[in-house]
Structures are given as structure tokens and as C-alpha cells.
N, C-alpha and C positions, 0 to 999 in steps of 0.2 A: 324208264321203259317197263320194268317191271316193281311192283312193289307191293309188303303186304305190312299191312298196321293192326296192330292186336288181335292178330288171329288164333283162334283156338280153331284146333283137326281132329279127326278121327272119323269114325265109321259108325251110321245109324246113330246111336244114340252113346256110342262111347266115346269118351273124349282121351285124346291121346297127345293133344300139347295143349298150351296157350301162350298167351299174350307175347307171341313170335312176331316181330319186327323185319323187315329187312327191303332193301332196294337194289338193283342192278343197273347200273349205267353205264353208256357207252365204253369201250375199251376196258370192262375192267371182267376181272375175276372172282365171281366168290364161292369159296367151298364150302360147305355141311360137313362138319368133322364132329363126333359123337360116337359111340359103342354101337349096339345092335339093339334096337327095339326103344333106341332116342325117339324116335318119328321121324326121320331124318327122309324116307319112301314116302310117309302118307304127307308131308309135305310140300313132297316132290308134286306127288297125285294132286292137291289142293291147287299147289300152283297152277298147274298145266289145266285146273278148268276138271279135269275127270272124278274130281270130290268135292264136292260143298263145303265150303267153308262152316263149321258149325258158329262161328259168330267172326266181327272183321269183317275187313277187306279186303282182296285182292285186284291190283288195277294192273290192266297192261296196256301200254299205248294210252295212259290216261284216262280207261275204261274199264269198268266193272267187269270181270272176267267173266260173273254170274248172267250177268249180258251179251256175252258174245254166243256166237255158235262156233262147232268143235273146227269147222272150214276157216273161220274167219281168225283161231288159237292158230290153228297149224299156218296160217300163212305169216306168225309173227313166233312163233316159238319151234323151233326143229327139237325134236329127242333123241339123244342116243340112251338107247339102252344098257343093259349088260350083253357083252358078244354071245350071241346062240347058236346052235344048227336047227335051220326050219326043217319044217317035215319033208319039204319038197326040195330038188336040188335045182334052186335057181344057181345061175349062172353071178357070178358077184355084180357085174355089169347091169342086171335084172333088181337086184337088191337096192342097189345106187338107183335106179329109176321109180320105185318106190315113192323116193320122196317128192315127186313132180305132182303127185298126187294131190297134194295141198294146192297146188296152181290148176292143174287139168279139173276136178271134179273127180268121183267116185267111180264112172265108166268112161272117162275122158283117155284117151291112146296118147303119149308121146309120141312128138314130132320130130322131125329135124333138129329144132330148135332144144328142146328138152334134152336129145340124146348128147349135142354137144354141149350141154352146161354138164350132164353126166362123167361126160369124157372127162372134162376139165377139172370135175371134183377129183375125181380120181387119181390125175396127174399131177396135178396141188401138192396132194397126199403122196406122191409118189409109187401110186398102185396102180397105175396103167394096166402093166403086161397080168393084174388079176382079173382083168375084166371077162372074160371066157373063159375064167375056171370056176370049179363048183364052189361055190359059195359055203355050203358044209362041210367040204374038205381043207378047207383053209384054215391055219395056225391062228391061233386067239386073238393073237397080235395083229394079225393080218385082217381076221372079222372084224375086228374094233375098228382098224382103221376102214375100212369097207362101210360101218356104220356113221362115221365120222361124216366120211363120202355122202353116204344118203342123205344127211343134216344140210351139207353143204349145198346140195342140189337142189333144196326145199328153199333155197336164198329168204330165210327167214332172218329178221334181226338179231334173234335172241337162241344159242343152244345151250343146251340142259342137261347134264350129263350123269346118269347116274351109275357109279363107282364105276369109271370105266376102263381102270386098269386090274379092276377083280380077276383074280384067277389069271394071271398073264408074268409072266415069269420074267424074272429082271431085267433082259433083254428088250422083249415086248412093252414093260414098262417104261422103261427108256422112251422107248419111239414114240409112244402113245403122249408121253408128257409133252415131249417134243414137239411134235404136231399141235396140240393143245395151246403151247406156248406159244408155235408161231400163230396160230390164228388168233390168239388175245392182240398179237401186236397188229394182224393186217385188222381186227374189227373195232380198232381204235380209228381207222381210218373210214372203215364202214356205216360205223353209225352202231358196232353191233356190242353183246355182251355174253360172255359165261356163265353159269353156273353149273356148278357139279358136288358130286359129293365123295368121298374120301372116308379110307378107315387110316389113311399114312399120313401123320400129323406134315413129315417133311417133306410131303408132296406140294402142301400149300406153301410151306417157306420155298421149296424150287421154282416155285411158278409166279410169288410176289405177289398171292393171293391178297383178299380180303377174307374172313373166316367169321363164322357163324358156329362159334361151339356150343353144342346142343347137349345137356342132362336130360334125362326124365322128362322130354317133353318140351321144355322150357330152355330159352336161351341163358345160358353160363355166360358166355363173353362175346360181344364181337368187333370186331377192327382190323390193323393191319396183323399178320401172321407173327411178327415180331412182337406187338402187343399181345396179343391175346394167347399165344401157344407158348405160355409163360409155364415152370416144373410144377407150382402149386396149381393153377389152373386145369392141366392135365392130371395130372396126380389125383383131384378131385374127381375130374371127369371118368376115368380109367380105374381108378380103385386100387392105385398101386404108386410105389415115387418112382418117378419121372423127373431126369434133371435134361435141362435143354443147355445144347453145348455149341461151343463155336471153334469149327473148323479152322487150320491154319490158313486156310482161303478165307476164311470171312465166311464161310456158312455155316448155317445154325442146323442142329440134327437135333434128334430127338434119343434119349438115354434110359430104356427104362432100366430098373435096378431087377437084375435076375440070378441074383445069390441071395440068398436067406441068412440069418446070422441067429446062433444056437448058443 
């Protein structure tokens, strides 16, 4: 569905990764987990078509992405962003309608038809009763999932999600993975696939990711979350030891070491 083969990124004329690999296929997961200023954004941007590949490929739907136009990306790729407050106080219900956008055209009005696929993202999510509240007044947790909503409404194959439980407090976090999870399992049925990207290594082991660990640019390791979010692997990546441990449930966490020894 999606896929990119020895791609190098960056902006104008600076180069900020290379020879980056990766594919997404139906039902699956994959995170970008790296530090701040991996390229893990201008990746994102590469992908989605809004930056030129500075060498590579990127194909979606079997097609050169540098080929498509930005209508015919958004009817196969939805984005969740990081949760914001706009300038303007849409109504959340207004935001969720947003994403019809990619189907109506650029001055095309929602119909009938638009507003109940709206409704039903929302309800999916469990965010009905936010539909006619302000949109900027709503808990982080509560935007995320609102933008989640507007992905869904875009009935695109593919959503894209970049750090979407940033800034969203353990609670929030919870929910947000949650929903996450269940749509890996219904878009196994769908046809469709995830990607997103993460600063919490154990967010990929919760979700039974695939992982794309990125250094400097360049891919470190990638495979299943078991494989590749090994203590030296991160410990590399992060610039500190990290030991990866297993819970008396059988889950794997992540340890980094925060005493110093004198």
C-alpha cells in the first residue's frame, strides 16, 4: 500500500536521512521511534507527497507518489496530526467534517450522506455527545480522539499519525492507544494500514507494532518490537543504558537506568 526504497529526505538542498526502507500493509502497524531531530517529521512529510523525495522512491497504491496530486494522496492516506486549538471555534462535529474534504473537492458542501459517515466516526470513537462542543475547549485527549474522527471520515486506506499521544497525560494516553488498537484490528478487515510515530518505545510493544528505529537520519533496526527494541539497540539510539524487561504478565517495558554510580 505504501512503500519507500532508498530514500534520502530533507529540505532544498539539505539532506536529513538516507537510504530509508520501509512498507505498510494491510492490518498492520508501524511506528518511527528515534529521538528529536532523527527525521522521523520530514519523513512523515516525504511520505504524505508534501516533500520531495531528494532521491528513491515512494509508491502508494503502486504509484509514484511524485505522480499523484495532493486530492488523489488525501483520498488514500488520512493524517492525524498533533491535537491543536484552531484559531476559530469550530464545533468538534465541524472538525470531524473536515475530512469529507478529500471526497467533496475544495468548495464542495457535505451532504446527508457525509454528515452520517461524520456521525459514525465519532461514535466508533466513542465521542458522540462532543459533537457540538467547541472544538478548542476540549481536553487533549478528547482533540486527539476528534482528529482520529476526522481520519476516519476521510475513508481513506491508510492513516498516518504523527506522535499522537504527545502532550496527553496517562489517562488520555490510555484511550488514545486504545482506539489505535482497535482500528489496527477492524483495518485488517478493511484493506487498511497505520503508521505513526512515538517518542515511547512501550507504546510499540502495547500495540504489537512493527518498528522502524531511526538514528541520525538512517535506519538503526527494523522488524517486530520484540526484535528490534532490544537494551543495546536503544541504549545506542538514546545515548544512555536501557535494559528492556518482562513483566510478570508477559509484557516487555522499557528500563532506562536513572542513578549514576560515583
Amino acid at each position: 500500500m505504501l512503500e519507500a526504497r532508498e530514500l534520502a529526505i530533507g529540505y532544498g538542498r539539505t539532506q536529513i536521512g538516507s537510504g530509508l526502507n520501509l512498507s505498510v500493509n494491510e492490518g498492520e502497524i508501524l511506528c518511527l521511534l528515534g529521538p528529536n531531530g532523527c527525521g522521523k517529521t520530514t519523513l512523515f512529510r516525504t511520505l504524505l507527497g508534501l516533500l520531495p523525495a531528494m532521491s528513491g522512491t515512494v509508491t502508494l497504491g503502486n504509484r509514484p507518489v511524485a505522480n499523484q496530486t495532493p486530492a488523489t494522496i488525501a483520498q488514500q492516506i488520512a493524517y492525524v496530526p498533533q491535537a491543536h486549538a484552531p484559531p476559530f471555534p469550530f464545533e468538534a462535529l465541524e472538525v470531524v467534517l473536515m475530512g469529507r474534504t478529500a471526497r467533496l473537492g475544495v468548495f464542495g458542501q457535505p451532504g446527508h450522506h457525509d454528515r452520517e459517515i461524520a456521525h459514525n466516526a465519532m461514535d466508533r470513537l466513542g465521542i458522540a455527545n462532543l459533537a457540538h462542543r467547541d472544538y478548542s475547549r476540549l481536553s487533549g485527549g478528547q482533540r486527539q480522539l476528534v482528529l482520529i474522527a476526522r481520519a476516519l471520515a476521510q475513508e481513506a486506506p491508510l492513516i498516518v499519525m504523527d506522535e499522537p499521544t504527545a502532550s496527553l497525560d496517562f489517562g488520555n494516553q490510555a484511550q488514545v492507544l486504545m482506539q489505535i488498537a482497535s482500528l489496527a484490528r477492524d483495518v485488517a478487515a478493511r484493506g487498511c494500514g497505520v503508521v505513526l510515530s512515538t517518542h515511547d518505545p512501550d507504546q510499540a510493544f502495547a500495540l504489537d507494532a512493527r518498528v522502524l528505529l531511526m538514528k541520525d537520519g538512517h535506519e538503526l533496526a527494523q522488524g517486530t518490537a520484540r526484535d528490534v527494541l532490544t537494551g543495546p539497540n536503544l541504549s545506542d539510539v538514546y545515548g544512555l543504558p536501557v535494559a528492556v524487561e518482562t513483566t510478570s504478565s508477559g509484557r516487555k517495558v522499557c528500563m532506562p537506568a536513572l542513578t549514576s554510580h560515583h
